[in-house]
C-alpha positions in Angstrom: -5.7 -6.4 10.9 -3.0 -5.7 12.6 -2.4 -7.4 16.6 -1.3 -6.8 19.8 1.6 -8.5 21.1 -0.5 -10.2 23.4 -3.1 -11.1 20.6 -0.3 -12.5 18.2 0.9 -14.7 21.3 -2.4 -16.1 21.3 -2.9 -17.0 18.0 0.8 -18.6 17.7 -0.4 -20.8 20.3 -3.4 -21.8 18.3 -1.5 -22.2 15.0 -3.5 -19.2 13.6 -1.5 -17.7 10.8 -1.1 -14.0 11.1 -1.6 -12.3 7.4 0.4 -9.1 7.3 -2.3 -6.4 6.7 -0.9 -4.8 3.8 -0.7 -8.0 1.6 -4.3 -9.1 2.8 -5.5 -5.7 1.6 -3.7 -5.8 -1.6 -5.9 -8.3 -2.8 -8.5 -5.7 -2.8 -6.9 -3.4 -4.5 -5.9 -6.1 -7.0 -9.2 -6.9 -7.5 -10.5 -3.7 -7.6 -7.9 -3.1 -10.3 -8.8 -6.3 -12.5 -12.6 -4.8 -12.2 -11.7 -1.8 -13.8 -9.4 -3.2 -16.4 -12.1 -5.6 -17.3 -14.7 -2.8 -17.4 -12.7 -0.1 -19.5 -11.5 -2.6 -22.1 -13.1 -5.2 -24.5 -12.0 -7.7 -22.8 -14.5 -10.7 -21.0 -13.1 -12.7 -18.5 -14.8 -15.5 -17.0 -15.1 -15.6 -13.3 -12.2 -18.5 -13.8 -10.0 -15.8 -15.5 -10.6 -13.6 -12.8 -9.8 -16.1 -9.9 -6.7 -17.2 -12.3 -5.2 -13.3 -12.1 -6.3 -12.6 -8.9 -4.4 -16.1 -7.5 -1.3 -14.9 -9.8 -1.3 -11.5 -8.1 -1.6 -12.8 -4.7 1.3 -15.7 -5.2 4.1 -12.7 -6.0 3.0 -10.5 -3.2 3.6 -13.5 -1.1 6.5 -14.3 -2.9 7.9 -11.1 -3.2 7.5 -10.6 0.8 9.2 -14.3 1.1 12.0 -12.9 -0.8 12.5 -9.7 1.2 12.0 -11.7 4.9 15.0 -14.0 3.6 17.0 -11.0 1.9 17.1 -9.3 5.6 18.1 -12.3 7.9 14.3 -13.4 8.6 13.7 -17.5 8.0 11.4 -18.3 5.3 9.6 -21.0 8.4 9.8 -18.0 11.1 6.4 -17.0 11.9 7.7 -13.1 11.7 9.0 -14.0 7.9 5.7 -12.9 6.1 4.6 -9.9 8.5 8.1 -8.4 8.2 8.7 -9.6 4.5 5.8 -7.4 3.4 6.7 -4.5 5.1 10.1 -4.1 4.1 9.2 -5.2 0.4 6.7 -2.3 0.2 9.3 -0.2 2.0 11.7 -0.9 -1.2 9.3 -0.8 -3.8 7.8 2.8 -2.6 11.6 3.7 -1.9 12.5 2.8 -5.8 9.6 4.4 -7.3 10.6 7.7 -5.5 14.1 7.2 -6.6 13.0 6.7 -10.3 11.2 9.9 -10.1 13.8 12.0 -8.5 11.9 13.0 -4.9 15.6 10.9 -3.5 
């Protein structure tokens, strides 16, 4: 969810690591997406399985946000690196799938 100033203050000072909102709530929709996959094919996946791709999924939106943070000036250890990261990397990735349809 996302804070206040003051509330992000507060949880810095108790080491509380602030999840952007959008890459929390993609696991979600990952999941949600691995659900219906797994239901529309013929697939079976064990809950394992499911964990497995849902852990994959998670590690390159975390990555991905890493990369982007680093890629604009951010430090990967700066405590505004993820928050930031995964805004700008779903900035670019909606800004190139409008390009690749022609809307820019």
């Amino acid at each position: 969810m996302p804070c206040t100033p003051e509330a992000v203050q507060i949880l810095r000072k108790a080491s509380v690591l602030i999840a952007p909102a959008m890459a929390a709530g993609a696991g979600g929709v990952v999941a949600g997406e691995l659900e219906l996959n797994h239901e529309c094919s013929l697939m079976h996946w064990s809950p394992e399985d499911f964990e497995s791709k849902l852990q994959d999924a998670m590690k390159q939106t975390y990555q991905r946000a890493i990369k982007a943070a680093t890629d604009f000036g951010y430090q990967k250890e700066s405590p505004e690196a993820l928050v930031h990261g995964a805004v700008i990397s779903a900035f670019l990735t909606i800004a190139q799938a409008m390009t690749d349809q022609g809307s820019v």
